[in-house]
KOLFIBA-766835 format. One record per residue (C-alpha): residue number from 1; residue in three letters; x, y, z. Coordinates in nm, 3 decimals, padded with zeros to 5 digits. Each point is the difference from the previous one (the first is absolute). Layout:
! KOLFIBA-766835
PT num residuo       u       v       w
PT NUM     ala       X       Y       Z
...
//
This chain:
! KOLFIBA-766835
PT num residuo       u       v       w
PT   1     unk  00.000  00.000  00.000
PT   2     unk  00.139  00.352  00.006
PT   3     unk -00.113  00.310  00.134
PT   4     unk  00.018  00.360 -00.173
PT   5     unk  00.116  00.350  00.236
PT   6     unk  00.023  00.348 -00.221
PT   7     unk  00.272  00.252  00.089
PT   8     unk -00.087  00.302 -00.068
PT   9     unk  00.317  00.277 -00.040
PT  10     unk -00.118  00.388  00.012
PT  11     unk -02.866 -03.749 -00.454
PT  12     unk -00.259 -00.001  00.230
PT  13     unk -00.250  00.222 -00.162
PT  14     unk -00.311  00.108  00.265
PT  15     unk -00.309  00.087 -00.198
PT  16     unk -00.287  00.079  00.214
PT  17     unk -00.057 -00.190  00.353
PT  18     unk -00.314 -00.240 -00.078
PT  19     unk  00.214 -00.292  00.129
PT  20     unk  00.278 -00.083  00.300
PT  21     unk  00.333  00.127 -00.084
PT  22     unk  00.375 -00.208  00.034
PT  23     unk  00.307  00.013 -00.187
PT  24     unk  00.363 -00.140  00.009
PT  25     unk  00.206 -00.137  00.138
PT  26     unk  00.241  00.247 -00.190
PT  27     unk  00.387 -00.201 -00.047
PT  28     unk  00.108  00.138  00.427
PT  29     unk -00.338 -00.178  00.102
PT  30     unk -00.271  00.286  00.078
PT  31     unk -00.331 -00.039 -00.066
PT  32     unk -00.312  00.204  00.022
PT  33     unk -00.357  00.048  00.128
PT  34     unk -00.273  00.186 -00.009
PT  35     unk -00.259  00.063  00.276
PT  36     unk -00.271 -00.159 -00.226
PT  37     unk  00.202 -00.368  00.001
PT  38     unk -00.055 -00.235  00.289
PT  39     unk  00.321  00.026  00.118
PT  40     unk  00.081  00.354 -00.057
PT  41     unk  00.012  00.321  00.239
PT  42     unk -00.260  00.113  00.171
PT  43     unk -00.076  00.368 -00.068
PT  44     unk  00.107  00.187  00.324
PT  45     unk  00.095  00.354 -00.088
PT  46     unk  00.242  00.156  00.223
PT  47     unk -00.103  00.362  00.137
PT  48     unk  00.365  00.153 -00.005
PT  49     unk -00.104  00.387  00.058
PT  50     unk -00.147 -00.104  00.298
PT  51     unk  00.355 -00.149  00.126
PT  52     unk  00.251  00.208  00.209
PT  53     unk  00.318  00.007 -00.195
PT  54     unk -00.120  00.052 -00.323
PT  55     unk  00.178  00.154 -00.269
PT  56     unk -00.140  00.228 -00.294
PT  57     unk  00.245 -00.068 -00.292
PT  58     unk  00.060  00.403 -00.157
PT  59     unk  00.119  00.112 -00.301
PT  60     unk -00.242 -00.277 -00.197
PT  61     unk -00.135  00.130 -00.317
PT  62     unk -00.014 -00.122 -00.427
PT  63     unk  00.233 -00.277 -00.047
PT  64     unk  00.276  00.028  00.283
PT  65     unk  00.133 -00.190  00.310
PT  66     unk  00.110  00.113  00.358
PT  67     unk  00.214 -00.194  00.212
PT  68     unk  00.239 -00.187  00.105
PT  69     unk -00.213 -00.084  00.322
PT  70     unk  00.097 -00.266  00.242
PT  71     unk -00.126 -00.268  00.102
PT  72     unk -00.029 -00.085  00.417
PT  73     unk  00.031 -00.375 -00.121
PT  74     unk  00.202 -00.219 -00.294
PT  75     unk -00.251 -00.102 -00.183
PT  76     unk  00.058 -00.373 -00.224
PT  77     unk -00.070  00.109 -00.351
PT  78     unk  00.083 -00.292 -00.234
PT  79     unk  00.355 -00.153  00.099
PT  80     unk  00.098  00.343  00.173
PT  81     unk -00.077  00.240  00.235
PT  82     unk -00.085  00.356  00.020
PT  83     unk  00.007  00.260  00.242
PT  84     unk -00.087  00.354 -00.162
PT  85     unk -00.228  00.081 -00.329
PT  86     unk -00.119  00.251 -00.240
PT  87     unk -00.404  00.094 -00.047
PT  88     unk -00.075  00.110 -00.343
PT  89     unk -00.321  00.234 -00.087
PT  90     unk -00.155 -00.244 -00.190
PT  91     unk -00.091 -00.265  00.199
PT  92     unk  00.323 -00.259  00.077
PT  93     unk  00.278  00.003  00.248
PT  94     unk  00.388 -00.071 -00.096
PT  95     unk  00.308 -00.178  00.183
PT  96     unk  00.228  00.237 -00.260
PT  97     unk -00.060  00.314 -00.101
PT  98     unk -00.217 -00.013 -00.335
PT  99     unk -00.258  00.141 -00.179
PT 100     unk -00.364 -00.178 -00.150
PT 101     unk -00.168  00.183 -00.261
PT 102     unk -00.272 -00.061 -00.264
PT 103     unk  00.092 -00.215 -00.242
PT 104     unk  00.024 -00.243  00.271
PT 105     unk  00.209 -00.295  00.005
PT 106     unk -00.166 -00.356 -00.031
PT 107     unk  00.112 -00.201  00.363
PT 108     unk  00.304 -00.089 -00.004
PT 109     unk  00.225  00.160 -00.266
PT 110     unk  00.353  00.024 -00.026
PT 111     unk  00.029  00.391 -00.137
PT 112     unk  00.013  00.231  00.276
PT 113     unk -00.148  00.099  00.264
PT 114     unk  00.021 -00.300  00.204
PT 115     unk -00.060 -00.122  00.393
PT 116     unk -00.298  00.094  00.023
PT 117     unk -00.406 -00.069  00.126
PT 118     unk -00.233  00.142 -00.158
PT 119     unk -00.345  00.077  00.213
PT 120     unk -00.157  00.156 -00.301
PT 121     unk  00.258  00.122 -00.222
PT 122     unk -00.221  00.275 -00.197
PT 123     unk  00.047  00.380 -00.176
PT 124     unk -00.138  00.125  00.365
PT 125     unk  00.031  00.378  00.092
PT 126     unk  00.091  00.197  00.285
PT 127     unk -00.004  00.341 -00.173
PT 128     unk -00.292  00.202 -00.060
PT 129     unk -00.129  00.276  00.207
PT 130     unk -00.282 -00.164  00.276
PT 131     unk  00.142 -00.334 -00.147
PT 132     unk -00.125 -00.232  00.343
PT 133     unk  00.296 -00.266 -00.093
PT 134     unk  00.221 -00.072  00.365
PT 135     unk  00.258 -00.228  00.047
PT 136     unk  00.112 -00.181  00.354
PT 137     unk  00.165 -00.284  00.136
PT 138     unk  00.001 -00.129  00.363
PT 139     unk  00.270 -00.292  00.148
PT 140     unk -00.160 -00.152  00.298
PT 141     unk  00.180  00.036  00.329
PT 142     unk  00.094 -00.367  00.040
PT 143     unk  00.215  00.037 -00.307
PT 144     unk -00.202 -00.286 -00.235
PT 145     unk -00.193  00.178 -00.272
PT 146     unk -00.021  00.287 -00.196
PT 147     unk -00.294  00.156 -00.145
PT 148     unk  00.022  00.238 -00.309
PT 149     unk -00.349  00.214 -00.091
PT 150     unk -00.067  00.165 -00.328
PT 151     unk -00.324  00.197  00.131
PT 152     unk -00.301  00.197 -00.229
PT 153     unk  00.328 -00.018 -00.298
PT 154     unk -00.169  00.084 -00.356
PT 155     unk  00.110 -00.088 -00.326
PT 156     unk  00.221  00.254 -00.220
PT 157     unk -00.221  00.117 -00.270
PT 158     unk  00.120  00.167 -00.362
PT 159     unk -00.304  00.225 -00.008
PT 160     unk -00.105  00.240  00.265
PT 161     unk -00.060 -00.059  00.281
PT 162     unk  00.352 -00.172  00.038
PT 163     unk -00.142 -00.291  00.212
PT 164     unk -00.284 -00.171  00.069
PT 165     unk -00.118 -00.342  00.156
PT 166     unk  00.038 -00.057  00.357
PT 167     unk  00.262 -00.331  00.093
PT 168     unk  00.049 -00.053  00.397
PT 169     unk  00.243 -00.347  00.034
PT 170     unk  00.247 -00.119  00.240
PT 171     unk  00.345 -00.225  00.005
PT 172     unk  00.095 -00.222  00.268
PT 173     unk  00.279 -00.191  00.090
PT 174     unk -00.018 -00.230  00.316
PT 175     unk  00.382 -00.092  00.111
PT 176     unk -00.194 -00.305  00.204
PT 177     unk -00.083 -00.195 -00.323
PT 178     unk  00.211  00.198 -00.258
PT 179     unk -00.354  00.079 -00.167
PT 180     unk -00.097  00.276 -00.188
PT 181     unk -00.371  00.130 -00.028
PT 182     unk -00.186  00.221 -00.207
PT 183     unk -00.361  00.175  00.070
PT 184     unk -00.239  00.214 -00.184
PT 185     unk -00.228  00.176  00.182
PT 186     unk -00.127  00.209 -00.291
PT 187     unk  00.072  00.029 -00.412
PT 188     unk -00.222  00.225 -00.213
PT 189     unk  00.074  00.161 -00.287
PT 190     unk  00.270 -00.092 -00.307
PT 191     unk  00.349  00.127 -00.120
PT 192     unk -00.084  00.255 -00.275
PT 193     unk  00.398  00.007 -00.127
PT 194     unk -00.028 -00.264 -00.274
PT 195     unk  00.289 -00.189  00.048
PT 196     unk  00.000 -00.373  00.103
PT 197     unk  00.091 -00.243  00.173
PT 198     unk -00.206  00.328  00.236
PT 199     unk -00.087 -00.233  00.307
PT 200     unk  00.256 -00.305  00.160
PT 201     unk  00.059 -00.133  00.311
PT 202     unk  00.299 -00.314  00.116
PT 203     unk  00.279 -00.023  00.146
PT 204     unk  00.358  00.003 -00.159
PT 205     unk  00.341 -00.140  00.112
PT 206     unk  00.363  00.221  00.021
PT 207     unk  00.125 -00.107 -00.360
PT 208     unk -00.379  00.019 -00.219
PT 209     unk  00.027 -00.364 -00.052
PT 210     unk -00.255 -00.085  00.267
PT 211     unk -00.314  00.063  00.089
PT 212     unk -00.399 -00.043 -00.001
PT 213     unk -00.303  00.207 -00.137
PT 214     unk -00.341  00.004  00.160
PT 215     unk -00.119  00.261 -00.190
PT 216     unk  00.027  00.176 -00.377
PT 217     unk -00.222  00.201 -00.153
PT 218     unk -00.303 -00.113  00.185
PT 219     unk -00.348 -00.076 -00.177
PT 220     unk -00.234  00.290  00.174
PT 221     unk -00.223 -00.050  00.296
PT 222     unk -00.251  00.175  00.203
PT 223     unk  00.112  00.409 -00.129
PT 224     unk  00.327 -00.067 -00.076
PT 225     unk  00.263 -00.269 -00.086
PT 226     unk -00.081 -00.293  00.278
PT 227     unk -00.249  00.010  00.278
PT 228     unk  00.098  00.086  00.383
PT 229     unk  00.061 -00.115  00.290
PT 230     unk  00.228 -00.198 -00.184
PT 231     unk  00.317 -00.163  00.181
PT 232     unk  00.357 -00.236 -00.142
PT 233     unk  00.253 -00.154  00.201
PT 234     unk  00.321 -00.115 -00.140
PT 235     unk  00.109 -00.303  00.215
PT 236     unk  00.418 -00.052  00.044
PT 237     unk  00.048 -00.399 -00.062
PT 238     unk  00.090 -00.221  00.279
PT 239     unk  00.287 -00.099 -00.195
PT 240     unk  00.192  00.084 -00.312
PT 241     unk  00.268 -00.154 -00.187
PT 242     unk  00.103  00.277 -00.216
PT 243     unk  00.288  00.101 -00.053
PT 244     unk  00.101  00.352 -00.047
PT 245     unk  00.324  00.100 -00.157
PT 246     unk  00.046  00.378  00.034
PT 247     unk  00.245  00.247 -00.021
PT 248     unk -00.114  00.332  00.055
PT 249     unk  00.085  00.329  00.026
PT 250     unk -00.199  00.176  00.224
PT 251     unk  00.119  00.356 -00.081
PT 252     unk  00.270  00.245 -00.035
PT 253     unk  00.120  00.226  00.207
PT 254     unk -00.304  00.091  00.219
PT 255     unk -00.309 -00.217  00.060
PT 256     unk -00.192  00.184 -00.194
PT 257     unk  00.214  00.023 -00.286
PT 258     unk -00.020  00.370  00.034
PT 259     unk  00.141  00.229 -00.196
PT 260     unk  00.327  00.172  00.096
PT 261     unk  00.147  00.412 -00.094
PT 262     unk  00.383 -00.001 -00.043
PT 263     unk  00.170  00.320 -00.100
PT 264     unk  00.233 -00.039 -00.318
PT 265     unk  00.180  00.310  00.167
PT 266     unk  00.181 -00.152  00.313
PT 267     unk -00.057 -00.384 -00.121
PT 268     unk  00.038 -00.243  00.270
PT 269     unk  00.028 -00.389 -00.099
PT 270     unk -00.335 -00.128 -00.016
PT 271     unk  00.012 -00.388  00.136
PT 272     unk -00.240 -00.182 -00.145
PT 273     unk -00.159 -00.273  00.258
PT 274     unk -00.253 -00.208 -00.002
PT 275     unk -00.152 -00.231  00.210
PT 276     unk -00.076 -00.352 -00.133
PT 277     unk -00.204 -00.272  00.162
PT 278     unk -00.063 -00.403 -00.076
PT 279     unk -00.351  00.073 -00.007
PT 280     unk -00.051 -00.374 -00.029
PT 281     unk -00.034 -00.301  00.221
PT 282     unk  00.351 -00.192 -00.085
PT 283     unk  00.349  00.114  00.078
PT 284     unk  00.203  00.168 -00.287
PT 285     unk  00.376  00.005 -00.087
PT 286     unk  00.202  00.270 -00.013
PT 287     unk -00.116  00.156 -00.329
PT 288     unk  00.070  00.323 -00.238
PT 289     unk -00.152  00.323  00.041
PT 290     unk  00.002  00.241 -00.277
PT 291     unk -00.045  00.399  00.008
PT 292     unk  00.059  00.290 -00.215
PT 293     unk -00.147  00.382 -00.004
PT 294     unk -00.044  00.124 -00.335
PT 295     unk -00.186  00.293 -00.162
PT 296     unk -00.398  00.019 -00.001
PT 297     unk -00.240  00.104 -00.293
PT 298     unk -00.337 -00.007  00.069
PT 299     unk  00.068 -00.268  00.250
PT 300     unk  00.214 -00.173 -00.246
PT 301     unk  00.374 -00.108  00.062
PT 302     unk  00.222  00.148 -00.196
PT 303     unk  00.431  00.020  00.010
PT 304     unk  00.116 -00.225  00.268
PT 305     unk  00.218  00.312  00.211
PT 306     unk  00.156 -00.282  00.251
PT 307     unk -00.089 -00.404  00.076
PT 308     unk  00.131 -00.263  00.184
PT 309     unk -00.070 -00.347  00.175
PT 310     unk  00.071 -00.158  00.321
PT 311     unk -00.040 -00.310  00.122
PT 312     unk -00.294 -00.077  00.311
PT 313     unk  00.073 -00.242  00.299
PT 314     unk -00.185 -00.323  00.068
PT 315     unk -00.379  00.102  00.075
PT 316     unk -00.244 -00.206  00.166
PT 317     unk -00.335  00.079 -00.055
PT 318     unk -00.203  00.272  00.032
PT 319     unk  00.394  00.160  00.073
PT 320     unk  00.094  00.342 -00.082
PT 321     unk  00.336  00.137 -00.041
PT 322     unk  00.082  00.384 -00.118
PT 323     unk  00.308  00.027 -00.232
PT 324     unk  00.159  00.276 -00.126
PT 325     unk  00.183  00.012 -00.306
PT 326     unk  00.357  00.103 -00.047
PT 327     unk -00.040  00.235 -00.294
PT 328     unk -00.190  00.282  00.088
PT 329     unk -00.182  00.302 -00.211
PT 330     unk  00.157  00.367  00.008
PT 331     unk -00.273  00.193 -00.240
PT 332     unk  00.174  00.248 -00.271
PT 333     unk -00.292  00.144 -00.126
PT 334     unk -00.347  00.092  00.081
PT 335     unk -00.265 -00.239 -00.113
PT 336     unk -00.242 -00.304  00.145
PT 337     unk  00.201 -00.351  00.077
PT 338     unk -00.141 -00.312  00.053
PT 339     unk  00.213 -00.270  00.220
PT 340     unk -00.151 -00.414 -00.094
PT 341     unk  00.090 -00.264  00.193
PT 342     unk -00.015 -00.343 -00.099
PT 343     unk  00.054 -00.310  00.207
PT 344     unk  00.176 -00.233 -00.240
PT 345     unk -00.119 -00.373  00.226
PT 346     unk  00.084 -00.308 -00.312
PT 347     unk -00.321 -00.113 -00.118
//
C-alpha cells in the first residue's frame, strides 16, 4: 500500500424489504442480518442526546470528514484492531482518513478510499441555512461500544433548495462481541444529484479486498428508499482462517498526512519518515521500503527531486515501526511536492 503527504513551499443488491434480509459470509467470515430475519437484531434505538458525555461532531457540512477521534476501547475490526476514527458527512465512519462521495463504490473495492463502514453512505448535506442535519457520537462509560448518530441529515439536492429528505440513522460497534449495528429510525425523501451507485451501506477491510454489502441502491419503500424502523447487524465469526498478508504504510510524516510549509529561503533538510505497520495477522521479514518527494501537478507526480529505500525490521503483526530515510529533501524552488511511500513486501 502507500500513502500520499503534499509539501507545500511558499454483490448483495437490497431492493425493497418485502422479505428477511442475510448476506455473506464475505472471504474474513462476517455475515449479516436484518431485524426482519429470525435471527437478526432486534430494533432497539439508542437515545444518545439524552446521554452525559455526548459529543456534537462540528465543522460537518457537503462532502467532508472531521476527525481523528479516539476511541476509549480497541475495537476488533477484521484481523486488527482500532483505536481512533474519522466520521464523514455522509453517512459512514473511517479507521483512516478518507473521503466517500457519490459515485459510490460497490462493497468491497480495491480503488481508494478504503477501511471503512458505511451506515448509509449517501450525497447527505449539512449546509444550507435552517438545514436540521446534526451529527453526534457517544462511547459508553464502561469503555465497550460506541454509538455514531447522523440526526434529521437531508439529502444534497442540485436544484434549490440544496437539500431535502429527512435521514436520522445510527452506527454501533459493541467491543463485547466485535459487532457492528446499524438503525434507521427515519428515511424520507430521495437524492436529487443524479449520480449512482447514490445509496450503499457494508463494511470494508484496510486493503479494499474485503468486505460485505447489505445495502445498494435500495428498491423504495414507505416515502422514500426502504421502510423504518429498520435495523442490520454485522456479526464477527467465531473463527477465521484467513490469512492476511499486508504491508502497509500508514502515513507520512504526520498522522494525518498533513500538509507541511518549508521556506526555500533558509532550507532546512526535510527527513522524510514514515510510519509503516504489518497491518496483517502473520509475522513479516525484514522487507524494502521505498520513498521519494517529487513535484505535484494537479495532484499528479511529477520530477522525482530526491528518493531512497531502506530496509524495515522483522514485524509481527499488527506491528508498527517509523523509519526515516537517509536522503532527505532541501526545496530550491517554490512549488507543491508530493512525498509516496511504498512498502515493497515480495508478493
Amino acid at each position: 500500500m502507500k500513502k500520499i503527504l503534499q509539501l507545500l513551499v511558499l454483490f448483495c443488491c437490497y431492493a425493497g424489504q418485502s422479505m428477511a434480509g442475510s448476506g455473506g459470509p464475505d472471504a474474513f467470515g462476517y455475515i449479516w442480518r436484518d431485524n426482519l430475519d429470525p435471527q437478526g437484531p432486534a430494533y432497539n434505538w439508542i437515545d444518545i442526546l439524552s446521554k452525559p458525555g455526548r459529543v456534537l461532531v462540528e465543522r460537518l457540512s457537503d462532502d467532508n470528514t472531521q476527525g481523528p477521534f479516539q476511541m476509549n476501547f480497541g475495537f476488533h475490526y477484521y484481523w486488527y484492531d482500532v483505536n481512533q476514527f474519522w466520521i464523514g458527512s455522509n453517512g459512514y465512519i473511517a479507521f483512516q482518513s478518507c473521503q466517500l462521495s457519490v459515485p459510490l463504490p460497490i462493497i468491497p473495492n480495491t480503488s481508494m478510499p478504503q477501511d471503512y463502514i458505511a451506515a448509509m453512505a449517501a450525497d447527505l448535506n449539512f449546509d444550507g441555512a435552517g438545514n436540521p442535519g446534526q451529527c453526534y457520537y457517544w462511547q459508553s462509560p464502561n469503555q465497550d461500544s460506541l454509538v455514531v448518530s447522523w440526526l434529521n441529515v437531508p439529502f444534497w439536492d442540485q436544484l434549490a433548495p440544496s437539500y431535502q429528505g429527512n435521514n436520522t440513522f445510527q452506527l454501533i460497534l459493541c467491543t463485547l462481541d466485535s459487532s457492528i449495528t446499524f438503525q434507521y429510525q427515519q428515511q424520507t425523501g430521495i437524492y436529487g444529484g443524479g449520480n449512482s451507485p447514490f445509496l450503499s451501506a457494508g463494511i470494508e477491510n484496510i486493503n479494499g479486498g474485503i468486505g460485505l454489502q447489505s445495502m445498494l441502491n435500495p428498491g423504495g419503500g414507505g416515502s422514500g428508499y426502504f421502510i423504518t424502523p429498520y435495523a442490520v447487524k454485522f456479526t464477527f465469526p467465531s473463527n477465521s482462517s484467513f490469512q492476511a498478508l499486508d504491508a502497509s504504510t500508514l502515513y507520512n510524516d504526520n498522522v494525518t498526512n498533513g500538509a507541511r510549509f518549508i521556506s526555500n529561503q533558509t532550507p532546512r533538510p526535510w527527513p522524510m519518515s514514515s510510519e509503516i505497520k504489518n497491518a496483517g495477522n502473520v509475522p513479516l521479514n525484514p522487507f524494502n521500503v521505498y520513498s521519494y518527494v517529487a513535484t505535484s501537478a494537479s495532484g499528479f507526480t511529477g520530477t522525482i527531486e530526491v528518493d531512497d529505500t531502506i530496509t524495515t525490521g522483522a514485524l509481527s503483526p499488527q506491528a508498527t515501526q517509523a523509519i526515516t530515510m537517509g536522503e532527505t529533501f532541501s526545496p530550491q524552488f517554490d512549488g507543491t511536492y508530493l512525498q509516496v511511500t511504498r512498502t515493497l513486501f515480495p508478493g
